[in-house]
N, C-alpha and C positions, 0 to 999 in steps of 0.2 A: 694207416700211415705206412707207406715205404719209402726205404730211402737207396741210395746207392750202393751197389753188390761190390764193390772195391774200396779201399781206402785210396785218396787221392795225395799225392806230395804235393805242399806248394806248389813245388816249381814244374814246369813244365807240363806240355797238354798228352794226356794221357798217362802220363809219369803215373807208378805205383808202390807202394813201400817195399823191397823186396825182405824174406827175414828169413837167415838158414836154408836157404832156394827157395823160398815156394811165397807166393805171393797172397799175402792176408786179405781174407775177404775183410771189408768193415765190421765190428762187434768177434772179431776174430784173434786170437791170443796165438802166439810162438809154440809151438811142440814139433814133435814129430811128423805130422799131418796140421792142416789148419784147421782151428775147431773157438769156439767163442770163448771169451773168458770161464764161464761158470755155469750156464744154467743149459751152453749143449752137453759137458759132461754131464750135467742133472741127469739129461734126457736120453742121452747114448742107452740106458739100462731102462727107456722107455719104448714104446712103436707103438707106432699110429697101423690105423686099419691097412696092411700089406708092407708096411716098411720098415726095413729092421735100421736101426739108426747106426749101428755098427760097422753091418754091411756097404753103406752110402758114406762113409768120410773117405774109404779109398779113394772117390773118385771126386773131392774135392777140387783137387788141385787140376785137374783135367778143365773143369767149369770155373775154376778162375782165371784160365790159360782160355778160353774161349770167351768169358766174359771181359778180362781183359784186354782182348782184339778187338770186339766191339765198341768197346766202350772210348778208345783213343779218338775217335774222330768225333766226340758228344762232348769234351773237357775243352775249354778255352785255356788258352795262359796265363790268364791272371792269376795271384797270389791268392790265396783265402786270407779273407781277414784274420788280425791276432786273437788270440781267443780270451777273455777278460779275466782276470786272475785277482782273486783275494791273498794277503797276509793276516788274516784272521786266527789262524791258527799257525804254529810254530815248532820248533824245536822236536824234530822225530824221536820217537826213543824205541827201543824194543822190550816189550810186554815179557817177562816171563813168565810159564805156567808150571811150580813144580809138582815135582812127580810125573809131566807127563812129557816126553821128547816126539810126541810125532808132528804131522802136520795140524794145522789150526788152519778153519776157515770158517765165514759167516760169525764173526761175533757179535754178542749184543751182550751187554751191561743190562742188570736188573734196573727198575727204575728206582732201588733205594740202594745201586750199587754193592750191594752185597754179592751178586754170584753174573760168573762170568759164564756163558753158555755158549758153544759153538759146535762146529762140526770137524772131524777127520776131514783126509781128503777126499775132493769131489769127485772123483773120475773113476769109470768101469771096472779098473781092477781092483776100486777098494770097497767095503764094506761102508759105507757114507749112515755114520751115528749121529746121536745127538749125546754131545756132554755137556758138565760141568765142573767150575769151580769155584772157591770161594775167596774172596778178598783182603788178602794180606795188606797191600798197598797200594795204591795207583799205578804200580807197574808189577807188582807181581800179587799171584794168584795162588792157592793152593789145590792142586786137579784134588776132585771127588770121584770122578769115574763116568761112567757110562749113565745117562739119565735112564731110571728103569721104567720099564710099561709102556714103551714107546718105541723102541729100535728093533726091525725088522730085519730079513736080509734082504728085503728092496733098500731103497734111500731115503736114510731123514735128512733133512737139513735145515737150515735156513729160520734157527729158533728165534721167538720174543717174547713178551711178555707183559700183560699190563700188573697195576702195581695189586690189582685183587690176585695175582697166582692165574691170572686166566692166559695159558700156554699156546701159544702159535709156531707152526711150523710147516714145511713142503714135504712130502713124499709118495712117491711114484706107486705104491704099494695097490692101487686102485686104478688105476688112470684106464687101464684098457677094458675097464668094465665103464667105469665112472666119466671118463675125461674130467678130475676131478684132482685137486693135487693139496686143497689148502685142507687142514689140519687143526685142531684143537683139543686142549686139556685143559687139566688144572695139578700146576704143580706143587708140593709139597714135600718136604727132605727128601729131595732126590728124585722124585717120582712124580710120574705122571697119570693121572685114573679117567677116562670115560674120552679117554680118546673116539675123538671123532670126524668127521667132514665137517668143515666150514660151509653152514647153509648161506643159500645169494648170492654167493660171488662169482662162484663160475659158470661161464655160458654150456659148461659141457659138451663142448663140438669137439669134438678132433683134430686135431690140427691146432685148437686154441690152446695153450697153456700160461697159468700163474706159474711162474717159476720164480718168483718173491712175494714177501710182505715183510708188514709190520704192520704190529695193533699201537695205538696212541696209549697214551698213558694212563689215561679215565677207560678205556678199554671201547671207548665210544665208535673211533670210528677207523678201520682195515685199510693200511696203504697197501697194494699189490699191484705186481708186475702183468700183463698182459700181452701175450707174446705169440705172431701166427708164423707157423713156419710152413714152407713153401712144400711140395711133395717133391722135393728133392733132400729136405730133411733140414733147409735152410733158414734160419730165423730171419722172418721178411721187415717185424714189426717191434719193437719191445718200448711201453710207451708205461706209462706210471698211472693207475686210478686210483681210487679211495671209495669204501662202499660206509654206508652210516648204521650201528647198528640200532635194531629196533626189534625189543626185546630178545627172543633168543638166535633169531636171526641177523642176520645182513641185509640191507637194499644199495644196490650199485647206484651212487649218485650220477647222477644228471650233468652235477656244475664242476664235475672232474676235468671236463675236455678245458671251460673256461679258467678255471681255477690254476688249472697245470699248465696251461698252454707253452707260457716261459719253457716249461721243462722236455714239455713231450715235444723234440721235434725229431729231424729226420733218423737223427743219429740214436742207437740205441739205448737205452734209460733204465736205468733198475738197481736193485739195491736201496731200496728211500731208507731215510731215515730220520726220525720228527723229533725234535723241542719235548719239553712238555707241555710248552703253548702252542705247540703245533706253529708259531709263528716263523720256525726255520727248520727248512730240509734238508737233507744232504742224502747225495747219490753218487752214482756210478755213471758216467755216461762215456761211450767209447769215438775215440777221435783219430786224428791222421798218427799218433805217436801208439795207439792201444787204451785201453782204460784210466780213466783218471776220478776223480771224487769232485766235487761241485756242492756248492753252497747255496742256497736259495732262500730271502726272509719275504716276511708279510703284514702288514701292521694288522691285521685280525682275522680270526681263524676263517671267515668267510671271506677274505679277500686274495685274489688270487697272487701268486709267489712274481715277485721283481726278477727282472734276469738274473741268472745263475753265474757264478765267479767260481773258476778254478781255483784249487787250494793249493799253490804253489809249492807250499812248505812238502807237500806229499807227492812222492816222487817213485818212480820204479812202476814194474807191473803191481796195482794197487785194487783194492775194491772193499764194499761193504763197510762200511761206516756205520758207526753207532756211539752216540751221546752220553757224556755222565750224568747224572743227574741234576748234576748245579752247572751244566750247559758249559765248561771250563777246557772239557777234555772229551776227546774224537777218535775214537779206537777203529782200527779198519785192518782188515789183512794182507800181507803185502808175499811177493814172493822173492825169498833172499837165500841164493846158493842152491835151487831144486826144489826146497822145501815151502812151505807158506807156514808162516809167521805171523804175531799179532804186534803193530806198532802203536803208538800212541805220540798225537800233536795236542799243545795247549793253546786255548788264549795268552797272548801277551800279557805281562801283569797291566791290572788297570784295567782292559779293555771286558765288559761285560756283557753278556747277550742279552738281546731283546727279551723281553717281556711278552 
């Protein structure tokens, strides 16, 4: 799958978003330089055989200014369709974690709600952990610290968990031996023991990288991100699969492509996030505005997911969703004033989720 190296405005043929001078590649987030929302900071602190991913953002903005001459005379006029929008979820609030003031990202909710686990910030000049905390109330947390037996000074991130303590997460720690990035444990107070690689999932090419998951709730079967970047260090593809396990491994299904279809299209995709009936997902997908969250249901876990609806309610540069357990409330990280934050949307009263 690839899709277009720019983002397009409605209006106008060739028109492109401009933000702080420099022109956003599509799946590309505001900073200093243009860079994707989350999983090219992942990667900046990774290299591919010959390419340091550091050295290649300088000249970003050179190849969007090149790809953006090109590209003018390939865009008609027409308006892009509106994009479909749910009020399923409502009422933003912001999460507190005390005891801890830095940034927050990638959270996930245990599935019996008890412990809130996420990462510091994602980008090269920080130390990218895995923490935790515990559950005061639906909007605040009490921090626990640093998840121990598991944080390197490569990057962890991107934790889950099914309800056995069987522990999921990303990091780079391997990748130039391996091309290998998915992760597992088993957690208990605090800790994580027998850390290891996720057998099955990865194609281990170069160039390919997981830069997300989530294990389902029965622990049965791996959503993760699949994502090929260009050798110019450009993410060409980021599409959503799901692999099934069998016994202590993984098999990359088959009925992903049909299954996901809805989901995977041109635009970049990542972040899943499942039900405990797996019968509704919610992701990341990035669009003419920058990132946004998307809902998607299924009436049975073999049938593939209806079109996907923006979450209206959730607004700003936004990502990573994650579910409570009685499917009520939708936690994701947002960035407010520099820093990223955790906010949290509800169902309307009355309004229940599928089954």
């Amino acid at each position: 799958m690839s899709g277009e190296s720019l983002t397009r405005l409605p209006e106008g043929a060739g028109a492109f978003r401009p933000l702080n001078g420099y022109l956003i590649f599509k799946g590309f987030s505001p900073g200093p330089f243009v860079g994707p929302p989350l999983f090219f900071r992942r990667l900046t602190r990774q290299t591919l055989p010959g390419r340091d991913f550091r050295s290649m953002i300088r000249f970003l903005p050179v190849f969007a200014l090149v790809l953006a001459l090109a590209a003018c005379s390939r865009h008609s006029t027409a308006p892009d369709p509106p994009i479909p929008t749910s009020n399923a979820f409502q009422n933003p609030q912001r999460v507190t974690i005390q005891g801890y003031n830095d940034d927050a990202m990638e959270p996930f909710l245990s599935r019996d709600g008890k412990y809130l686990f996420f990462n510091n910030l994602n980008e090269p000049k920080a130390n990218t952990n895995l923490h935790w905390a515990e559950r005061i109330d639906d909007l605040h947390f009490q921090y626990r610290g640093e998840i121990q037996g598991v944080n390197t000074p490569d990057l962890e991130g991107v934790p889950s968990m099914d309800r056995a303590g069987n522990f999921y997460f990303v990091s780079n720690r391997s990748y130039s031996q391996t091309a290998s990035t998915l992760y597992r444990g088993k957690f208990a107070d605090g800790a994580l023991t027998g850390v290891e690689l996720v057998p099955g999932v990865s194609l281990a090419k170069p160039g390919i990288v997981n830069f997300d998951a989530e294990i389902s709730a029965d622990g049965s079967t791996l959503y993760y991100v699949e994502s090929q970047f260009s050798i110019f260090g450009q993410p060409k593809s980021a599409r959503i699969l799901f692999a099934r396990r069998s016994g202590n491994t993984f098999v990359r299904d088959p009925a992903s492509a049909s299954i996901l279809k809805s989901i995977d299209t041109d635009a970049l995709a990542y972040a899943p996030a499942t039900s405990a009936s797996e019968c509704e997902i919610f992701f990341t997908r990035v669009g003419p505005d920058g990132p946004a969250i998307y809902m998607a249901q299924r009436t049975g876990r073999t049938q593939p997911f209806q079109q996907p609806l923006r979450l209206s309610a959730i607004t700003g540069f936004v990502e990573a969703p994650t579910l409570s357990p009685d499917g009520l409330s939708l936690y994701y990280h947002k960035r407010e004033n520099g820093r990223f934050v955790i906010y949290r949307v509800t169902r309307p009263q009355g309004l229940k989720p599928p089954n």
